[in-house]
Every structure is written in C-alpha cells, then in structure tokens.
PDB file of N, CA, C and O in Angstrom, chain B, residues numbered from 101:
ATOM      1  N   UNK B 101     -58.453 139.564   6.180  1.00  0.00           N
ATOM      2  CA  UNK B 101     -58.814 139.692   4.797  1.00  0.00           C
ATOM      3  C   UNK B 101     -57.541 139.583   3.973  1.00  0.00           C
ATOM      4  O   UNK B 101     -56.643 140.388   4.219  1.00  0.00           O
ATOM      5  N   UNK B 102     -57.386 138.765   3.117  1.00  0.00           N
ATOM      6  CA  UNK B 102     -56.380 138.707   1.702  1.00  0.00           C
ATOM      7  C   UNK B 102     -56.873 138.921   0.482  1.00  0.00           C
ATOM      8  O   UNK B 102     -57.714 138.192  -0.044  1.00  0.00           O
ATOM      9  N   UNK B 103     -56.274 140.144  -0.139  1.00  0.00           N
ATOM     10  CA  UNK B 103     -56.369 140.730  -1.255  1.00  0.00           C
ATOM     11  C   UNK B 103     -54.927 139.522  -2.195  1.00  0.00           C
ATOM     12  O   UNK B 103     -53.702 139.495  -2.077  1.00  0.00           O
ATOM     13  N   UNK B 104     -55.922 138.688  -3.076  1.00  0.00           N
ATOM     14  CA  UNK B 104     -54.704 137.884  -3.817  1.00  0.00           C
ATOM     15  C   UNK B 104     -55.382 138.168  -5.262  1.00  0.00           C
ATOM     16  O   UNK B 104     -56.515 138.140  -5.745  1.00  0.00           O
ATOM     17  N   UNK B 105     -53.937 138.484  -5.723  1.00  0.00           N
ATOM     18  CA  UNK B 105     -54.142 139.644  -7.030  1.00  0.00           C
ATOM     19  C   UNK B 105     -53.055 138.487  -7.779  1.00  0.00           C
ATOM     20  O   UNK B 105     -52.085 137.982  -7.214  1.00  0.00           O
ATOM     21  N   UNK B 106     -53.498 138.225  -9.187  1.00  0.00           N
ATOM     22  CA  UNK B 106     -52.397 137.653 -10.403  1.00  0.00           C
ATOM     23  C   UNK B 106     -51.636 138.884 -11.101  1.00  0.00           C
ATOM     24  O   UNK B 106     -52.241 139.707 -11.788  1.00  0.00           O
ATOM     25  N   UNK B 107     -49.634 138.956 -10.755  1.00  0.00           N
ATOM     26  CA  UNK B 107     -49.330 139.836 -11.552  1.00  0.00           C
ATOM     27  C   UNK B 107     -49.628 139.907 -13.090  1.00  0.00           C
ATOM     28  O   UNK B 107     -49.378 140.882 -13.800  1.00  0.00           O
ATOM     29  N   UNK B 108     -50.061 139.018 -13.400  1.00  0.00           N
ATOM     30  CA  UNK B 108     -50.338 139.468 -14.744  1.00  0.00           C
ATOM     31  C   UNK B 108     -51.650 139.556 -15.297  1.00  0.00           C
ATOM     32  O   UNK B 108     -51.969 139.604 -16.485  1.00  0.00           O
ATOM     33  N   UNK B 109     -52.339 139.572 -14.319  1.00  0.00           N
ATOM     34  CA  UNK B 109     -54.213 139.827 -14.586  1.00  0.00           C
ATOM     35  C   UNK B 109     -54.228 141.113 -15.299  1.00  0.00           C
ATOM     36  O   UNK B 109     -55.163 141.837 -14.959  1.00  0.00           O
ATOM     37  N   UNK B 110     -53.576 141.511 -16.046  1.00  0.00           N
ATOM     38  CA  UNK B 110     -53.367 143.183 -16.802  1.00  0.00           C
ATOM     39  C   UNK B 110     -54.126 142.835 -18.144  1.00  0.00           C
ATOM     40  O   UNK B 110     -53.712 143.317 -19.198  1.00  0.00           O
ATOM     41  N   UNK B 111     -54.837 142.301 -18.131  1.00  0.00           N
ATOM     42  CA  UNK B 111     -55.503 142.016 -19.964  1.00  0.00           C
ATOM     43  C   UNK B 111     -56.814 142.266 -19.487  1.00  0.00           C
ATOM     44  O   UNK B 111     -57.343 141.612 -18.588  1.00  0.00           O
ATOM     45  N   UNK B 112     -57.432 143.384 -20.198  1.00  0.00           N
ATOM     46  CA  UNK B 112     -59.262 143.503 -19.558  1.00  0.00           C
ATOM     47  C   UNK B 112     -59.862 142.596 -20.841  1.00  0.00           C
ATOM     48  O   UNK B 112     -61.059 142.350 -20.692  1.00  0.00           O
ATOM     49  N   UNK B 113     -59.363 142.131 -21.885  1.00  0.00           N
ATOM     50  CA  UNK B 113     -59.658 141.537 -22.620  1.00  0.00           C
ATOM     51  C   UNK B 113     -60.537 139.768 -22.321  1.00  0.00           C
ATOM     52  O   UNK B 113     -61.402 139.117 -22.907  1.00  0.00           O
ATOM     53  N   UNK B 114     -59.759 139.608 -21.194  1.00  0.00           N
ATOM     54  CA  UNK B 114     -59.881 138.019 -20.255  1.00  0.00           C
ATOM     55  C   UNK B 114     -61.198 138.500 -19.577  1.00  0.00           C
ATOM     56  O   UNK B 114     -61.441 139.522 -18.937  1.00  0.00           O
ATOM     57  N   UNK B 115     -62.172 137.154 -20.016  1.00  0.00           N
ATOM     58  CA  UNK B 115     -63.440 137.142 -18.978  1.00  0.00           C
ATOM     59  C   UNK B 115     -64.107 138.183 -19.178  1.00  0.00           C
ATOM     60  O   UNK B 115     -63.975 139.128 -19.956  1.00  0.00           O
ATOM     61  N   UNK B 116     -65.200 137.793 -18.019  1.00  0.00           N
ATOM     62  CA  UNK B 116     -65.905 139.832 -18.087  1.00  0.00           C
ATOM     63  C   UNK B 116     -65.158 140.515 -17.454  1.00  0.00           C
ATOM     64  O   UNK B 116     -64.350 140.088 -16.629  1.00  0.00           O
ATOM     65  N   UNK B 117     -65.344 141.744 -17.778  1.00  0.00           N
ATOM     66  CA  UNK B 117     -64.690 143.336 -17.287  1.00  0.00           C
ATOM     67  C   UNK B 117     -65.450 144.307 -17.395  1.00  0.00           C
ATOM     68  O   UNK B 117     -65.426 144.679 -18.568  1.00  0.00           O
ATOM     69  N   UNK B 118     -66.094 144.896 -16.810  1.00  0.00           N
ATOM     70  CA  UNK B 118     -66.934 146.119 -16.631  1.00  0.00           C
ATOM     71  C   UNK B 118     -65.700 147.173 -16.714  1.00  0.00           C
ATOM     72  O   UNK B 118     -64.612 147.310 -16.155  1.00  0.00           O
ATOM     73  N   UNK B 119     -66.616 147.984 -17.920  1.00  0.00           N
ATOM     74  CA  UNK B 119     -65.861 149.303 -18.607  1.00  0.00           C
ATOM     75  C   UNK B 119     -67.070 150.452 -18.326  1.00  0.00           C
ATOM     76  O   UNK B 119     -67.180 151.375 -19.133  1.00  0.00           O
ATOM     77  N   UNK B 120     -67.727 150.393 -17.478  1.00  0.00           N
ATOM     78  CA  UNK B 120     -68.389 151.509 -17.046  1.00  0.00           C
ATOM     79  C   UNK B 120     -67.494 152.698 -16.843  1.00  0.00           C
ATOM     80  O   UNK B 120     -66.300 152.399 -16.853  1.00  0.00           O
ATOM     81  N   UNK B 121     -67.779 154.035 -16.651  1.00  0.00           N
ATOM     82  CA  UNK B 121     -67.380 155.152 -16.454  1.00  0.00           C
ATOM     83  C   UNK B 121     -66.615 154.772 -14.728  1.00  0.00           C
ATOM     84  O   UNK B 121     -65.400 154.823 -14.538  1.00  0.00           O
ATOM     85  N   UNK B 122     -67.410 154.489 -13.876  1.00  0.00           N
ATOM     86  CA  UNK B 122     -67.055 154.140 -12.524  1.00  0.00           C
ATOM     87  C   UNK B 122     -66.094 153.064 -12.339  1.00  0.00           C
ATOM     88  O   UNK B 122     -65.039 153.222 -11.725  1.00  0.00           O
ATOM     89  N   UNK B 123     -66.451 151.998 -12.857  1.00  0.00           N
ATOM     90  CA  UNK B 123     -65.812 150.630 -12.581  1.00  0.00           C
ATOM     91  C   UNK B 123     -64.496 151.493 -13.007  1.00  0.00           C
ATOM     92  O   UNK B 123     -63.819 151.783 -12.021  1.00  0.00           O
ATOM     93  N   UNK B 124     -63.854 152.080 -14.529  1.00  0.00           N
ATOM     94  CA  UNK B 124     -62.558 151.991 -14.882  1.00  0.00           C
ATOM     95  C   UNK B 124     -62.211 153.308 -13.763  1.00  0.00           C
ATOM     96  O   UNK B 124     -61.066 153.613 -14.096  1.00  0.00           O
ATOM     97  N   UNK B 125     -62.485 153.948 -12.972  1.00  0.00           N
ATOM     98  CA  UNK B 125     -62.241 154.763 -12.351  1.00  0.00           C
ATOM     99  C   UNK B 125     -61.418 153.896 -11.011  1.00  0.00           C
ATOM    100  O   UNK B 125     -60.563 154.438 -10.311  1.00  0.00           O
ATOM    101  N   UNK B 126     -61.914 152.348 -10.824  1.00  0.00           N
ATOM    102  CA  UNK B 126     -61.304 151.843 -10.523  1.00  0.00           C
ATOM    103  C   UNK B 126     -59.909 151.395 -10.923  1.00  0.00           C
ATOM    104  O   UNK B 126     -59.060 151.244 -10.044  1.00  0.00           O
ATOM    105  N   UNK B 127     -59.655 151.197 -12.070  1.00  0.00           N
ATOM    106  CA  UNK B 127     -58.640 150.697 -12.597  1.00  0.00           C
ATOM    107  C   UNK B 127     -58.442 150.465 -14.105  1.00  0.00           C
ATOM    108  O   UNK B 127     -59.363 151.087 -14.633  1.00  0.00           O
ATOM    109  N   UNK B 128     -57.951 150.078 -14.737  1.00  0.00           N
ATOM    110  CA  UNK B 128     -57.773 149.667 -16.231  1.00  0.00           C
ATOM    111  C   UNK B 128     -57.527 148.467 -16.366  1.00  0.00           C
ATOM    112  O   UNK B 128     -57.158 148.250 -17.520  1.00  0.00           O
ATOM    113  N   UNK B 129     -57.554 147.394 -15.624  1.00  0.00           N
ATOM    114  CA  UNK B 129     -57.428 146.034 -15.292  1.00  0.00           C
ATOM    115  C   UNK B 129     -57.552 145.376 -13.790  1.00  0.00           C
ATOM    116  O   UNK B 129     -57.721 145.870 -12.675  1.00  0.00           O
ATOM    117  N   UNK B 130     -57.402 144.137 -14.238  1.00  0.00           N
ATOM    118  CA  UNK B 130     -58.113 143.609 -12.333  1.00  0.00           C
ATOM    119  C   UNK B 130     -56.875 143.818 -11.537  1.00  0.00           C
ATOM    120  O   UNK B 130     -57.249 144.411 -10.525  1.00  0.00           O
ATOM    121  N   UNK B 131     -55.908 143.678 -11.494  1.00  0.00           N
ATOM    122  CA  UNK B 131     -54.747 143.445 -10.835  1.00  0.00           C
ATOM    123  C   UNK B 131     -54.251 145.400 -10.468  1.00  0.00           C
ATOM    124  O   UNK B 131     -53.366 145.592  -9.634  1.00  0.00           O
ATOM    125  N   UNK B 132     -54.836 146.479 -11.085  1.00  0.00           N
ATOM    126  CA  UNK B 132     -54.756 147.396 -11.091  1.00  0.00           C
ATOM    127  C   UNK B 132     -56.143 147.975  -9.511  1.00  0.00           C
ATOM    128  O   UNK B 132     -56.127 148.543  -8.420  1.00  0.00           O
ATOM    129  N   UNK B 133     -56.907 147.453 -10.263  1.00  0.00           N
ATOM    130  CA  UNK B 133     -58.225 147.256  -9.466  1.00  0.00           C
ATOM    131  C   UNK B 133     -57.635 146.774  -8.153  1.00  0.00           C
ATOM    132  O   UNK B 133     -57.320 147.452  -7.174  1.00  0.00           O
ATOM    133  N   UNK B 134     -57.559 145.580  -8.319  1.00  0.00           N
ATOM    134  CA  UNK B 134     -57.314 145.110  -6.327  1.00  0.00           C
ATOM    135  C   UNK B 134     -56.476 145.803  -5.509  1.00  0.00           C
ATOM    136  O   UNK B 134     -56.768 145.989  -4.328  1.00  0.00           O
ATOM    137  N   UNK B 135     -55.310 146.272  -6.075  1.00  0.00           N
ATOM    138  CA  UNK B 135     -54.284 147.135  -6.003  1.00  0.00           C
ATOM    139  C   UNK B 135     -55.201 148.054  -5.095  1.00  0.00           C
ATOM    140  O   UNK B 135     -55.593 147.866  -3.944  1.00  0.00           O
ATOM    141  N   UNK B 136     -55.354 148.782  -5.698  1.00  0.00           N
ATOM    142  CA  UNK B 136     -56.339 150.018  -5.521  1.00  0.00           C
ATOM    143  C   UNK B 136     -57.737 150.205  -4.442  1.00  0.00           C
ATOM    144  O   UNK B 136     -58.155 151.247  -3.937  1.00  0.00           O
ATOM    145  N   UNK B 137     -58.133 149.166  -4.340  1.00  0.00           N
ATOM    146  CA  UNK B 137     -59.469 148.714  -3.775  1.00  0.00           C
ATOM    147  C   UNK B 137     -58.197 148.388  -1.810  1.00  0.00           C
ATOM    148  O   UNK B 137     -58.443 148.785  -0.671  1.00  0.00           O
ATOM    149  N   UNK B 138     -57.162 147.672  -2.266  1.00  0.00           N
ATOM    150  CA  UNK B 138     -56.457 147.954  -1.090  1.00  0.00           C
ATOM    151  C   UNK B 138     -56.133 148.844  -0.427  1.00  0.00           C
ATOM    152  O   UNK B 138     -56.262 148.764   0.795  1.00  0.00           O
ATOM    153  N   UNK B 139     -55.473 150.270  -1.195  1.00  0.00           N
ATOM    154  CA  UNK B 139     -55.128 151.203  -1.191  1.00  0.00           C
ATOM    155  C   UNK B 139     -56.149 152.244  -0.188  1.00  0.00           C
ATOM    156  O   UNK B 139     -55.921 152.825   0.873  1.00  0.00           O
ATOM    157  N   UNK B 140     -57.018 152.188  -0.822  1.00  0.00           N
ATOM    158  CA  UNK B 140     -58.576 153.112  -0.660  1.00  0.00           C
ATOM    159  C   UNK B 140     -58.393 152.363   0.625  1.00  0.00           C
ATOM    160  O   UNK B 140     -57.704 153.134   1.293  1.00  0.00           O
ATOM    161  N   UNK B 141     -58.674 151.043   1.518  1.00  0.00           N
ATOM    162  CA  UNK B 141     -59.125 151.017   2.510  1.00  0.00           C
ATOM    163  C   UNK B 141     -58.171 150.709   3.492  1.00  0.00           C
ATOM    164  O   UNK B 141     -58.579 150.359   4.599  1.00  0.00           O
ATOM    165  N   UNK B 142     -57.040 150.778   3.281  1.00  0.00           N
ATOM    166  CA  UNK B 142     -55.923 150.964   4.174  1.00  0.00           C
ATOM    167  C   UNK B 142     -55.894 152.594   4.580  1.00  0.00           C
ATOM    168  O   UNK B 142     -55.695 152.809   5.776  1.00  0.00           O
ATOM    169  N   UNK B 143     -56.108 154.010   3.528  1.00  0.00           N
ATOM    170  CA  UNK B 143     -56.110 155.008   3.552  1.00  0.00           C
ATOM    171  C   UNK B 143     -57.255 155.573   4.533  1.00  0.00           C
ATOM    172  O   UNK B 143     -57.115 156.470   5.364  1.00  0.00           O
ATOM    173  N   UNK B 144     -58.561 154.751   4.209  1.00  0.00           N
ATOM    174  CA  UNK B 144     -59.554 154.616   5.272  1.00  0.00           C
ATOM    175  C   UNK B 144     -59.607 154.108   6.645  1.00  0.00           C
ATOM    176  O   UNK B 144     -60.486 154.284   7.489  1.00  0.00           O
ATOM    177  N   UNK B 145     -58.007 153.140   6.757  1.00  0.00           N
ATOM    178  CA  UNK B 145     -57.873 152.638   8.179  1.00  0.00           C
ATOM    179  C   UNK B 145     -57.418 154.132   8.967  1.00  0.00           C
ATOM    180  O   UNK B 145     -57.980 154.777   9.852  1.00  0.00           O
ATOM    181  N   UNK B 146     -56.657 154.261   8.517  1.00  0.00           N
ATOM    182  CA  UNK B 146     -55.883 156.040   8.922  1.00  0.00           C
ATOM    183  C   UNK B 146     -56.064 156.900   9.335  1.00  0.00           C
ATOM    184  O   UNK B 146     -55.619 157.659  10.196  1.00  0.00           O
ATOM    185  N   UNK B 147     -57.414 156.738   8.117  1.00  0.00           N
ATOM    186  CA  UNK B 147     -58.467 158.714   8.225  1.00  0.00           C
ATOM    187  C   UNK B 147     -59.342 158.066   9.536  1.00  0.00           C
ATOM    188  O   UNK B 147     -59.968 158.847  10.253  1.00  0.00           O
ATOM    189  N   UNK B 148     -59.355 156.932   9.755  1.00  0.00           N
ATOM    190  CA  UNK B 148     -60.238 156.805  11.014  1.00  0.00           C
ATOM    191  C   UNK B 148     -59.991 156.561  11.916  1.00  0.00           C
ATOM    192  O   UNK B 148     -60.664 156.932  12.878  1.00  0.00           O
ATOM    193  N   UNK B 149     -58.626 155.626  12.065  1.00  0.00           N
ATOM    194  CA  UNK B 149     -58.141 154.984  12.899  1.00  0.00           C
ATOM    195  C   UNK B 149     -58.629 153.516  13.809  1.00  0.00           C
ATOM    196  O   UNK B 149     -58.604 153.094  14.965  1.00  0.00           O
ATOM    197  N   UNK B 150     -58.967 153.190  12.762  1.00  0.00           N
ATOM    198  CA  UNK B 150     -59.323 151.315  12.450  1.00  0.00           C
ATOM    199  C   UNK B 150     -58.395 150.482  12.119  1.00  0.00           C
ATOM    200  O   UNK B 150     -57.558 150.533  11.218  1.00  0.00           O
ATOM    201  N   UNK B 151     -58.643 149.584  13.048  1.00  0.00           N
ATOM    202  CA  UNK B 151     -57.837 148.269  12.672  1.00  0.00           C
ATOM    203  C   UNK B 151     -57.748 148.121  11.494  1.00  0.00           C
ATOM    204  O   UNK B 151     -58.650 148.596  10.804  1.00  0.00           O
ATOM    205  N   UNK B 152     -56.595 147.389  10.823  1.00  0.00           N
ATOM    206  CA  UNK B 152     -56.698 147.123   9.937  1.00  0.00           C
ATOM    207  C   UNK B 152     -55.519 145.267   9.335  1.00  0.00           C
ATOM    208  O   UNK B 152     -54.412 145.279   8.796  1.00  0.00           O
ATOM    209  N   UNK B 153     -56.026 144.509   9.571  1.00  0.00           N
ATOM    210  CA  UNK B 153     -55.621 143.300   9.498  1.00  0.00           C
ATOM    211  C   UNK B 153     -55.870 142.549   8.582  1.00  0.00           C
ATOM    212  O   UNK B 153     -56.294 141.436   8.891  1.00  0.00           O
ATOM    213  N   UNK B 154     -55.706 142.865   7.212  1.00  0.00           N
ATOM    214  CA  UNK B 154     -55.769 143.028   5.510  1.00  0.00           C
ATOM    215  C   UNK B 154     -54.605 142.682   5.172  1.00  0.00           C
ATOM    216  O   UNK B 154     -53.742 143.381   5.704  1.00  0.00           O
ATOM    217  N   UNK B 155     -54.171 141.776   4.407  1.00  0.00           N
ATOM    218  CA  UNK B 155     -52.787 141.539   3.755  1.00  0.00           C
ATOM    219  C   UNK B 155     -53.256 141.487   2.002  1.00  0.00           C
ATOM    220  O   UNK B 155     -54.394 141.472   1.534  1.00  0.00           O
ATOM    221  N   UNK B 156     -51.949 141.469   1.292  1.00  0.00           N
ATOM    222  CA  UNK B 156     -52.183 142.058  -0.200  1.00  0.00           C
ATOM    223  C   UNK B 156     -51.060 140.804  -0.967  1.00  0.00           C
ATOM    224  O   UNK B 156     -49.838 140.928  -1.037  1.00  0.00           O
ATOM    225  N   UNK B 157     -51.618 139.994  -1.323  1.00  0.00           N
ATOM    226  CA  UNK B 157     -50.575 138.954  -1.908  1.00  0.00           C
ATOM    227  C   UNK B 157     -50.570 138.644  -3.445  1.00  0.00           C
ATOM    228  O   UNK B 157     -51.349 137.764  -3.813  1.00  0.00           O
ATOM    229  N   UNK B 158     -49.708 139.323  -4.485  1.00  0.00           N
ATOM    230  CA  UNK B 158     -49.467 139.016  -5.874  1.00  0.00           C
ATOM    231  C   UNK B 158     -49.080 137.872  -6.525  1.00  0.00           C
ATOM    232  O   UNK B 158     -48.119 138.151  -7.242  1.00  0.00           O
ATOM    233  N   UNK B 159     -49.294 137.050  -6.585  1.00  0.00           N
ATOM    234  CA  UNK B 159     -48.505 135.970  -7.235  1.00  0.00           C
ATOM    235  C   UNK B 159     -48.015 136.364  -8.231  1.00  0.00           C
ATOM    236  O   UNK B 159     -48.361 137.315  -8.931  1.00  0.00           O
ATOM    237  N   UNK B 160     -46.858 135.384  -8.403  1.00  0.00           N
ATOM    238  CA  UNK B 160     -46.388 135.957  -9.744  1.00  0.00           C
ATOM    239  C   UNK B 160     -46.465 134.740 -10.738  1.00  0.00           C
ATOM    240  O   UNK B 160     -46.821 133.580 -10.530  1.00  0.00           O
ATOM    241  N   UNK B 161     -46.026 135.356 -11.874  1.00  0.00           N
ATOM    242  CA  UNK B 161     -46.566 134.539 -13.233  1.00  0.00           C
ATOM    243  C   UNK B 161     -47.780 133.844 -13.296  1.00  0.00           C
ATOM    244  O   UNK B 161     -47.877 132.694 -13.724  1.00  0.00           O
ATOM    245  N   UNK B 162     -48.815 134.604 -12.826  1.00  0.00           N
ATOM    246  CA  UNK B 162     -50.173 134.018 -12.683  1.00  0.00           C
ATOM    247  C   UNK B 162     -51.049 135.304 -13.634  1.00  0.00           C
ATOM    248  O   UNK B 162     -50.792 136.485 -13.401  1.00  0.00           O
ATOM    249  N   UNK B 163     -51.834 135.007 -14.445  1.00  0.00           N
ATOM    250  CA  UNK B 163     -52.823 135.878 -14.711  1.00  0.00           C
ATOM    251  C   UNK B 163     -54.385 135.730 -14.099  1.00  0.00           C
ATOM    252  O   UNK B 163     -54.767 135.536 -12.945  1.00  0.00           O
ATOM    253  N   UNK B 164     -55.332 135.949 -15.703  1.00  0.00           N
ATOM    254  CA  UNK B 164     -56.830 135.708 -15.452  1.00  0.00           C
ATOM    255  C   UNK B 164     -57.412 134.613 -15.213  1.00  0.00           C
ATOM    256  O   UNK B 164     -58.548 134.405 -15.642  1.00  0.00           O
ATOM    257  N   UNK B 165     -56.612 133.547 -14.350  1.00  0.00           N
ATOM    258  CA  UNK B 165     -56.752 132.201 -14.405  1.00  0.00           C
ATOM    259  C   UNK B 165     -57.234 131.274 -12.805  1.00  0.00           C
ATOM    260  O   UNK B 165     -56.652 130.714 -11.875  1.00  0.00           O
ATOM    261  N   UNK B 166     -58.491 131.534 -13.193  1.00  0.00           N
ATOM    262  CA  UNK B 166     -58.834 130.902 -11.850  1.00  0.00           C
ATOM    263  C   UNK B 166     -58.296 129.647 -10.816  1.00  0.00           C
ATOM    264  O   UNK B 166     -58.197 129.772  -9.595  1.00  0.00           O
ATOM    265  N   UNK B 167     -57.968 128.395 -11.600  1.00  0.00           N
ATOM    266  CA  UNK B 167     -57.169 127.793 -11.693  1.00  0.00           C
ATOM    267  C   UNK B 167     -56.089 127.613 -10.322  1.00  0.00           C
ATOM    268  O   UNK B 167     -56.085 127.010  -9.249  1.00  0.00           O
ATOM    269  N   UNK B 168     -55.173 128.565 -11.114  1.00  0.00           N
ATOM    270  CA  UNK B 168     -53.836 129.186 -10.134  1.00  0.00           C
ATOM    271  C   UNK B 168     -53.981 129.675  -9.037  1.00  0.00           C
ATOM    272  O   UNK B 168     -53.308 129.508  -8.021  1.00  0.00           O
ATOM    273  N   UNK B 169     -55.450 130.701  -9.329  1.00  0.00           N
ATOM    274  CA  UNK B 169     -55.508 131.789  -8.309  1.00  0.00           C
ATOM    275  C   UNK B 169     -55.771 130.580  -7.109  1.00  0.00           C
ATOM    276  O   UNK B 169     -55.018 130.526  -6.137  1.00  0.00           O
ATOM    277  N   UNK B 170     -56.989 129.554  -7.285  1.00  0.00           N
ATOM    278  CA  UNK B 170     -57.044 128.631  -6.384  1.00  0.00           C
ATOM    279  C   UNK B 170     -56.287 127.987  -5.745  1.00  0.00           C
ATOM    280  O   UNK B 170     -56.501 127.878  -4.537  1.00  0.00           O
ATOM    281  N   UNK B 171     -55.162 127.356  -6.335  1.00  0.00           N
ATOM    282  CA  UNK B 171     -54.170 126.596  -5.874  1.00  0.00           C
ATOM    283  C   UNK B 171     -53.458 127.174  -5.204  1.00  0.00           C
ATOM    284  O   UNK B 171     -53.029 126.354  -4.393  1.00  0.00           O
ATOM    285  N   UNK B 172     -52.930 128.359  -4.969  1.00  0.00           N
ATOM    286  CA  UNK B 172     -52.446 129.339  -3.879  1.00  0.00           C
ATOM    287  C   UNK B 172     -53.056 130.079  -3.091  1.00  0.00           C
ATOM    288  O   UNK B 172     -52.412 130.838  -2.366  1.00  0.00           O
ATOM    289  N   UNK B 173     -54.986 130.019  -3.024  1.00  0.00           N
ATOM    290  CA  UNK B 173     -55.514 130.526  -1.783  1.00  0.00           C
ATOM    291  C   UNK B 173     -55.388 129.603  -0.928  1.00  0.00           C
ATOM    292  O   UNK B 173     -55.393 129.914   0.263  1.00  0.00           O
ATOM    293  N   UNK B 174     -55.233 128.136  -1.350  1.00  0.00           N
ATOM    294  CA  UNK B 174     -55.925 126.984  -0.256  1.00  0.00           C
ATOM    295  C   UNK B 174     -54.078 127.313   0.718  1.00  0.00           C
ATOM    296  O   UNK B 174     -53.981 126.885   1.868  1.00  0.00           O
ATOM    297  N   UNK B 175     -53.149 127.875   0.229  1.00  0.00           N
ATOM    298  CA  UNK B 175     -51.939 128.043   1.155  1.00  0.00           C
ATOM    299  C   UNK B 175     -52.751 128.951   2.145  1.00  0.00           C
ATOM    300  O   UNK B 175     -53.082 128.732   3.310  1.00  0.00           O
ATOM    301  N   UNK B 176     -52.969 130.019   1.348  1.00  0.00           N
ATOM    302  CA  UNK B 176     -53.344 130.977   2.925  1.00  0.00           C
ATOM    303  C   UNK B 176     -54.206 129.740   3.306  1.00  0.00           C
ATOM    304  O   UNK B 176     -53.513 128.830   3.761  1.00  0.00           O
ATOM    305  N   UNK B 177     -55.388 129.500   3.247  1.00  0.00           N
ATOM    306  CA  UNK B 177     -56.512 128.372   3.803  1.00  0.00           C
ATOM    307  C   UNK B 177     -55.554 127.725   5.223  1.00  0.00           C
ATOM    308  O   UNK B 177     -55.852 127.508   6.397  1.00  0.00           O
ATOM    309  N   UNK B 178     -54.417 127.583   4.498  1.00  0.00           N
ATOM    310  CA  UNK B 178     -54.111 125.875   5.696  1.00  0.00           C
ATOM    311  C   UNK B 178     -53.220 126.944   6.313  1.00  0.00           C
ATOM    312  O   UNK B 178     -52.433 126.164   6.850  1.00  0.00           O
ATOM    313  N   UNK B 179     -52.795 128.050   6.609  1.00  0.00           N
ATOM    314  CA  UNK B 179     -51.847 128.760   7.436  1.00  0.00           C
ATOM    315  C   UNK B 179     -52.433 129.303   8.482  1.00  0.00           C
ATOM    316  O   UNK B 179     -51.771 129.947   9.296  1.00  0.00           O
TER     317      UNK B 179
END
C-alpha cells in the first residue's frame, strides 16, 4: 500500500472536503488527513502485531492537483 500525499494539499478550500464533526477529526486538510490515516494504522500494526508493508510518499511542490498526483503514481506503478 502507498499513501501518496501532495505537500501542499493544505487548502480545504480545493475540490470537495467534508467538514463534518468526524471527517475534521481527521484532519484540517487532505495532506494532514493521509498523514494521519497512516499514523492510526501503522499504530494498529503494533497494538497487534501485523505486518505492515505500507509506505508514505509526499511529493513536493505538488498540491490539490490530480494531474501531478498521477504522473508520480505511474513511478511507483513501473517499480
């Protein structure tokens, strides 16, 4: 599993964003969110003692831009 997060996905303003009570309990933005959503289940590899073979990749100077985000999954893709 690859968690690929844009460092600058920090604008909840971009796209939809669920501002539910729960969802922001997740985070205050997406890049905060994935962060976090990693966090939680790496912490869950631990408390259980599960594999865990998850990597966490930020690009940088990338935001809410699908675009980008694409053009650097198809790297993981071909690796």
């Amino acid at each position: 599993m690859i968690i690929l997060l844009g460092e600058l996905d920090n604008d909840p303003s971009l796209g939809t964003f669920r501002t539910t009570d729960l969802a922001m309990e997740q985070g205050a933005y997406r890049l905060e969110r994935g962060a976090n959503f990693y966090k939680a289940n790496k912490k869950l590899k631990n408390k259980n003692n599960w594999e865990f073979n998850w990597t966490i990749d930020t690009l940088k100077n990338v935001g809410h831009d699908y675009k980008k985000m694409s053009e650097n999954a198809i790297e993981w893709i071909k690796n």
